[in-house]
C-alpha positions in Angstrom: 101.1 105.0 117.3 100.8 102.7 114.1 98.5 105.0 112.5 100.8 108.4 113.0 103.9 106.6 112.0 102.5 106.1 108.6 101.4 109.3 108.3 104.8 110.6 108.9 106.2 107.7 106.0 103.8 109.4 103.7 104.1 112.8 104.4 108.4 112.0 104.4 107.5 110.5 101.1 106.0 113.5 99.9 108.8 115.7 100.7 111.5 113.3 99.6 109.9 113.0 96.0 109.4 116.6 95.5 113.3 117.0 96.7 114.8 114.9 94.2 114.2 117.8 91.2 115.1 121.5 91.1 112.4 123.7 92.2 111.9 127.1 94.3 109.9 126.8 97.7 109.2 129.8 100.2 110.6 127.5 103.1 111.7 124.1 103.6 109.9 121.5 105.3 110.3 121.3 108.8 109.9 117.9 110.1 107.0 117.0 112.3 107.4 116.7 116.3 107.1 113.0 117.3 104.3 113.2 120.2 104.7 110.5 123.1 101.1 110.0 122.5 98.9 110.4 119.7 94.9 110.5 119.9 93.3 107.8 117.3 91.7 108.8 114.1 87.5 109.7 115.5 85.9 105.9 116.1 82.4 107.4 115.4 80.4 108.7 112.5 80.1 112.5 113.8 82.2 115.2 113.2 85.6 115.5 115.0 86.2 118.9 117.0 88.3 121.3 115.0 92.1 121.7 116.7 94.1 125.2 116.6 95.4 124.3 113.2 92.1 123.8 111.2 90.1 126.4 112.9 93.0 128.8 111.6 92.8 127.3 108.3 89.0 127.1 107.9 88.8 131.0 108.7 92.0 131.5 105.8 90.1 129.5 103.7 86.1 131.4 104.2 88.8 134.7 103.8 89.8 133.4 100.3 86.5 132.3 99.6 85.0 135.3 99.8 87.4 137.2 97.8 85.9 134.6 95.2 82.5 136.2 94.6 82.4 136.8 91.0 83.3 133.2 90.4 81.2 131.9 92.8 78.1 133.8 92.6 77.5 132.2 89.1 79.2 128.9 89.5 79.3 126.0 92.0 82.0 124.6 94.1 82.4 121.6 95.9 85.0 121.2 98.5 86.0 118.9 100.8 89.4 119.1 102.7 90.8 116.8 105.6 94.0 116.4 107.6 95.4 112.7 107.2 97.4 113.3 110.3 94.7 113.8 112.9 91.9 112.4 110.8 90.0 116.3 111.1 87.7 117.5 108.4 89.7 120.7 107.9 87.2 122.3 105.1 83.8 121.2 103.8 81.5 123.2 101.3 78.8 121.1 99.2 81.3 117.9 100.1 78.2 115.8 99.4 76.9 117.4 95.8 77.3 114.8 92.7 79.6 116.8 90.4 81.1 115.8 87.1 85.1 114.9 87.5 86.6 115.2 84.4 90.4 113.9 84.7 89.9 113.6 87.9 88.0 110.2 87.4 91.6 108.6 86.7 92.4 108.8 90.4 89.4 105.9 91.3 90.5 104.2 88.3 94.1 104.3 89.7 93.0 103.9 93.1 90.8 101.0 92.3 93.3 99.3 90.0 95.9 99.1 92.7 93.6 97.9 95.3 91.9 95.0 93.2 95.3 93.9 91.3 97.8 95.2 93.0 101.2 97.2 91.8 103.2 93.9 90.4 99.8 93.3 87.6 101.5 93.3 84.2 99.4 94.0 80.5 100.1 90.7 79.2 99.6 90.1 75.3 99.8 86.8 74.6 100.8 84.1 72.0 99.1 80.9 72.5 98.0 77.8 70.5 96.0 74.2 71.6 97.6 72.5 68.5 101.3 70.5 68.8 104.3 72.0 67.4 105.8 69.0 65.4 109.5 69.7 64.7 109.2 73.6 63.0 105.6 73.7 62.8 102.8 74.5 64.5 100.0 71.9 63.7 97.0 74.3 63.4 96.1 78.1 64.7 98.1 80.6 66.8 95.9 83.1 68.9 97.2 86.7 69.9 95.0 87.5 73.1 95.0 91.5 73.3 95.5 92.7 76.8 94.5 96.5 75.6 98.2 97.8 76.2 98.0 100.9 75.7 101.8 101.0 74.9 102.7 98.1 73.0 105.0 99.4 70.2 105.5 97.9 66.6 108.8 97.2 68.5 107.3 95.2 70.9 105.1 93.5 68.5 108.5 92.4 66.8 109.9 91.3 69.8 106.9 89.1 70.3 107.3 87.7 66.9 111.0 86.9 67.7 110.7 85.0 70.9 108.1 83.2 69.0 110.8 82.4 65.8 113.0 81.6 69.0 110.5 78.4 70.1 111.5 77.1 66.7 108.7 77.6 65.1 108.9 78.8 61.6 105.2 77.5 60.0 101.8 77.8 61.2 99.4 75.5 58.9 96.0 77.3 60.4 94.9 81.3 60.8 96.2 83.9 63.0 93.3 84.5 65.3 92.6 87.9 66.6 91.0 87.6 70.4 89.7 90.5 71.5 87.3 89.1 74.3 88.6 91.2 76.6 86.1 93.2 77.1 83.0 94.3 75.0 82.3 95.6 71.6 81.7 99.2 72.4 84.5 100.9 70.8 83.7 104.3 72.5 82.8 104.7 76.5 79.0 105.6 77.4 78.5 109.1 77.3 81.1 110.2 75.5 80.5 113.6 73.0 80.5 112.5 69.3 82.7 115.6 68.6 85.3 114.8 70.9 88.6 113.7 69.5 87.9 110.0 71.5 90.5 107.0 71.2 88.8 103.3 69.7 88.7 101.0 72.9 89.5 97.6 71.5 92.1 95.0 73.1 94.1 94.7 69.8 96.1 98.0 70.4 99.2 98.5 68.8 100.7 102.3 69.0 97.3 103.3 70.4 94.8 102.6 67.9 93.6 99.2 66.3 95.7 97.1 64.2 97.8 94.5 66.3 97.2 91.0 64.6 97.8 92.6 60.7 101.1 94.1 62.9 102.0 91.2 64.4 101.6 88.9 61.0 103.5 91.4 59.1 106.2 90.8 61.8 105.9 87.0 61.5 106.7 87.5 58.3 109.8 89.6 58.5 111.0 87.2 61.2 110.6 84.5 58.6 107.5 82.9 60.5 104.3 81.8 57.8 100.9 81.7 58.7 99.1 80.1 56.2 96.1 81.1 56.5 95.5 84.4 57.1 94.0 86.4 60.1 90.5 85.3 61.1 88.9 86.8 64.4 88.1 84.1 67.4 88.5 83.3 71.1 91.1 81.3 72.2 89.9 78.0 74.1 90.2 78.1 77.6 92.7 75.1 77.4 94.7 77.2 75.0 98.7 77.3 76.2 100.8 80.1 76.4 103.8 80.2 74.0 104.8 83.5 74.4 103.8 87.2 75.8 104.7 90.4 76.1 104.1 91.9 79.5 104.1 95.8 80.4 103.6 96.5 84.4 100.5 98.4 85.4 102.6 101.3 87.0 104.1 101.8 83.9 100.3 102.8 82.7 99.7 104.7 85.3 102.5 107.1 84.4 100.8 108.8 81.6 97.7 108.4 82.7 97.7 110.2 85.7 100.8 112.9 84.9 99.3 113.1 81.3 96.5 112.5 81.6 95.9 109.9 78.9 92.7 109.2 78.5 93.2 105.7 76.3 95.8 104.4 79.3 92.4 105.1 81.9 90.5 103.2 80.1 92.7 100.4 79.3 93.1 100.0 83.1 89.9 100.4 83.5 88.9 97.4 81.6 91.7 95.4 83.7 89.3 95.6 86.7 87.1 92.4 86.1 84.1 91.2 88.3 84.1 87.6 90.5 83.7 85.1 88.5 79.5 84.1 88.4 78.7 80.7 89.3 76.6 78.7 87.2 75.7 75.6 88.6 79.1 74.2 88.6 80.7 76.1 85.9 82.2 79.4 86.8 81.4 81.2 83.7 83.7 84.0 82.8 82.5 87.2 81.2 84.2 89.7 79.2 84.4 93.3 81.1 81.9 95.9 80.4 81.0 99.2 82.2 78.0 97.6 83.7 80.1 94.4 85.2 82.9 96.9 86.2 81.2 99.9 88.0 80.2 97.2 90.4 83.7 96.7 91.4 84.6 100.5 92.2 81.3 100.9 93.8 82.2 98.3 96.3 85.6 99.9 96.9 83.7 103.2 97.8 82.0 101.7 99.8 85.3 100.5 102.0 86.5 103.6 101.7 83.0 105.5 103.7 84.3 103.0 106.5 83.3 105.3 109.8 86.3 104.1 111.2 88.9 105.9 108.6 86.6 109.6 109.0 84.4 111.6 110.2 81.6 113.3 107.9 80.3 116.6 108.7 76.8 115.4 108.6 77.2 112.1 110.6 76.0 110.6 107.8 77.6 107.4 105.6 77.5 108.9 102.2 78.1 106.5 99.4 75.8 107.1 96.8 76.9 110.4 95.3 78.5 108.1 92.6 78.2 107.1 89.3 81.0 105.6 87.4 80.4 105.8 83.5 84.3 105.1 82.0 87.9 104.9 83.5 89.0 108.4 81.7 86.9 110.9 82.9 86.1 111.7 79.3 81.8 110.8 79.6 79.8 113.5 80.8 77.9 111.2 83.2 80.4 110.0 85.4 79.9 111.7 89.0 81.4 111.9 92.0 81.3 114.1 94.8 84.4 115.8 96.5 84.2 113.9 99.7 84.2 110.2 97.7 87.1 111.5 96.8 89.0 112.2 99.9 87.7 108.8 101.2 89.5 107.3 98.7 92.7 109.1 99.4 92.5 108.6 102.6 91.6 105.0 101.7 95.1 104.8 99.5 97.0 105.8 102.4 96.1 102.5 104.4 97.7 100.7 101.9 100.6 102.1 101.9 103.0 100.0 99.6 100.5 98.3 97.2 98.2 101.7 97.0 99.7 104.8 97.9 103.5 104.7 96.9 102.9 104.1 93.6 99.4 106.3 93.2 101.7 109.3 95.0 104.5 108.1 92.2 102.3 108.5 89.2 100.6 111.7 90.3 101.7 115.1 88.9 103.9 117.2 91.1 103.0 120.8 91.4 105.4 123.1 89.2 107.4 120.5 88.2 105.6 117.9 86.0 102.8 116.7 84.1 99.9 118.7 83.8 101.2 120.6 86.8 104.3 121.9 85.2 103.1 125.3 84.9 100.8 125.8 87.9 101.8 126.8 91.3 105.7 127.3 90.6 107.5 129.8 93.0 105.2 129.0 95.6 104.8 126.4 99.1 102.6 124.0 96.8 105.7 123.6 94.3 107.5 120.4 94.6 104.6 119.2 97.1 101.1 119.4 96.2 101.1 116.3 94.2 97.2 116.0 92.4 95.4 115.1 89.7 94.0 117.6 87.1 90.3 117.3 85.4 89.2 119.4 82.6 85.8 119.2 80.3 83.7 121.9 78.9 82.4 124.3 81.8 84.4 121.5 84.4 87.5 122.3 86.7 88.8 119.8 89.1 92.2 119.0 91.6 92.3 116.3 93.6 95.2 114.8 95.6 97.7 115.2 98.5 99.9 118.0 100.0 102.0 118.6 102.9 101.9 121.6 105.6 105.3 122.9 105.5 104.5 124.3 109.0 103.4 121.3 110.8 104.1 118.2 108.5 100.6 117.7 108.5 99.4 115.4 105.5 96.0 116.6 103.8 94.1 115.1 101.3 92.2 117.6 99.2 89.0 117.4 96.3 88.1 120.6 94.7 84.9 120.6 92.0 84.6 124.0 90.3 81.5 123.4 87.9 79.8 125.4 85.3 83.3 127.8 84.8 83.1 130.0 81.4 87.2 130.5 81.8 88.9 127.5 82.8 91.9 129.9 84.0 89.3 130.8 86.9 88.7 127.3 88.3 92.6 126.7 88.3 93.3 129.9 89.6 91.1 129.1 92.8 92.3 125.5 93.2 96.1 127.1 93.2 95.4 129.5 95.4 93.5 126.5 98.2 96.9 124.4 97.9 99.1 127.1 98.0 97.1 127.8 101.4 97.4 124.3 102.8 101.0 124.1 101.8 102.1 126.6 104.0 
């Protein structure tokens, strides 16, 4: 009974989001019948049998699939549909394949960023210092840790310099030390096309490129703070003491990076995600985050998420390796995933309810109303319900995400791969046409 109630919370969540903006729908959502009993998600690896409702939307869906032959016949498709409220595999066509994601990558970043640090994690860029602050001045170097916000503002690198005027402080007698060990040196993810127009990854962000410590002296400055010595680049001791910070919450990322799809927010979330701590004797060493340290982490969440308790696979089989994570953004052309990873992990966000799928479900476009779903689907049962995330590359069309049956109230997760597409307006035209389907 647990398990269906919060199916209905999330499907009631669906529908209330959608109804707080103006848009068109065939029918209104009719609210599901509460059963006295309710059979439990399948306890076993094989496939569940196939109830009224899916065995009437598998045959809509092979209907609509072969009205697809042109596409099809010189393209491949992965696809991999289930129904959250009975735990049924609704729809499964190469579920298992390893197919490039594009944008669609943001939704394990998301996913994975919520699950490992939760929806209360802020972007913290911090002040800090290990030398005493006698009467107005601080007795040696001032550090400005980059936390890769890929928001922070001039304006909020003058705020930081004011709260630091406000300690008192109005001379520092050493450097202004740029820490940017937050993560590696690469400034451009593995894999990613030399010709693409592709955003510098470094922690020192400041209006999304490089630049914060020669912002944040220059705001010193203006604030009537010296630094006497220039900017130098170091890392701040681990002793080092926080004077200040400027803190942006991680949902407030995950805004443009899932509706927009902003590829610099992805991966400045991605390089959040940091590895346990290695033990070394009896030092616990701790390492910057790099693709190599971080891949590890997702990969382990996948693996939760192929749990044979949460679904059934239409092989029987515990899939996890049609995976390879190569950035947060989606951007590289050898990340991979396969359509069924992805409904694991959907299905996956919706056991975590508050700390995974509120705020994922929050952040995700909504069909015909926002992001890069504005234009798709309007006028039609997906509108104001299908809520999913977009991926585009050259000859790559994905949709992945959540929408609710107006008929039954049934909750589905959906992935749809469309690879090797010469006319992008094909791929999307398909994936509308599957939601619009499902929404029904």
């Amino acid at each position: 009974m647990k398990r269906y109630t919060l199916i209905l919370l999330a499907a009631g969540m669906l529908a209330a989001c959608g109804s707080s903006r103006k848009a068109v729908v065939t029918d209104p959502t009719p609210a599901p019948t509460m059963a006295s009993e309710v059979s439990p998600a399948p306890s076993t690896s094989l496939p569940a049998p196939q109830g009224p409702v899916e065995r009437t939307l598998a045959q809509r869906l092979d209907s609509l699939l072969l009205t697809q032959d042109s596409l099809l016949a010189v393209s491949q498709l992965g696809l991999h549909i289930v129904n959250l409220t009975t735990g049924e595999v609704v729809y499964a066509r190469g579920a298992q394949q390893r197919l490039r994601p594009a944008s669609s990558e943001k939704v394990v970043t998301a996913i994975a960023a919520l699950d490992q640090l939760g929806p209360n994690y802020q972007f913290s860029t911090r002040l800090l210092a290990t030398a005493p602050v006698s009467g107005t001045t601080l007795q040696g170097d001032l550090y400005v840790k980059g936390a890769m916000d890929p928001l922070l503002s001039v304006a909020d690198v003058r705020a930081l310099a004011a709260q630091l005027k406000a300690l008192g402080i109005r001379t520092v007698t050493g450097h202004l030390v740029a820490d940017a060990s937050l993560k590696d040196n690469d400034e451009y993810g593995w894999g990613w096309c030399w010709d693409d127009d592709n955003p510098k990854l470094t922690p020192l962000l400041i209006g999304g490129k490089p630049g914060l410590s020669a912002a944040l002296l220059t705001a010193l400055k203006n604030v009537g703070v010296t630094v006497q010595k220039g900017i130098i680049v170091g890392t701040a001791p681990a002793a080092a003491r926080e004077l200040t910070a400027f803190r942006r919450p991680l949902t407030a990322v995950l805004q443009p990076m899932l509706k927009e799809s902003d590829n610099l927010c992805a991966e400045a979330v991605f390089y959040q995600l940091r590895p346990a701590p290695e033990q070394s004797g009896r030092v616990v060493a701790k390492k910057h985050a790099s693709r190599n340290r971080i891949a590890p982490v997702i990969n382990d969440l996948i693996t939760r998420a192929y749990n044979p308790q949460a679904l059934s696979t239409q092989t029987g089989d515990i899939v996890g390796g049609s995976t390879m994570v190569a950035d947060g953004s989606g951007l590289s052309l050898y990340n991979y995933q396969s359509p069924e990873t992805f409904t694991r992990l959907l299905t996956y966000a919706l056991g975590q309810r508050d700390s995974i799928f509120a705020p994922l479900l929050e952040a995700l476009p909504i069909a015909g109303m926002d992001g890069t779903l504005k234009k798709r689907m309007i006028d039609t049962p997906a509108a104001a319900n299908v809520r999913a995330k977009t991926g585009s590359v050259s000859a790559v069309s994905t949709l992945v995400g959540y929408t609710t049956q107006r008929s039954t109230g049934h909750l589905f997760a959906f992935a749809i791969m469309n690879q090797g597409v010469t006319r992008m307006a094909e791929g999307r035209d398909f994936q509308d046409r599957v939601c619009i389907l499902l929404s029904e």
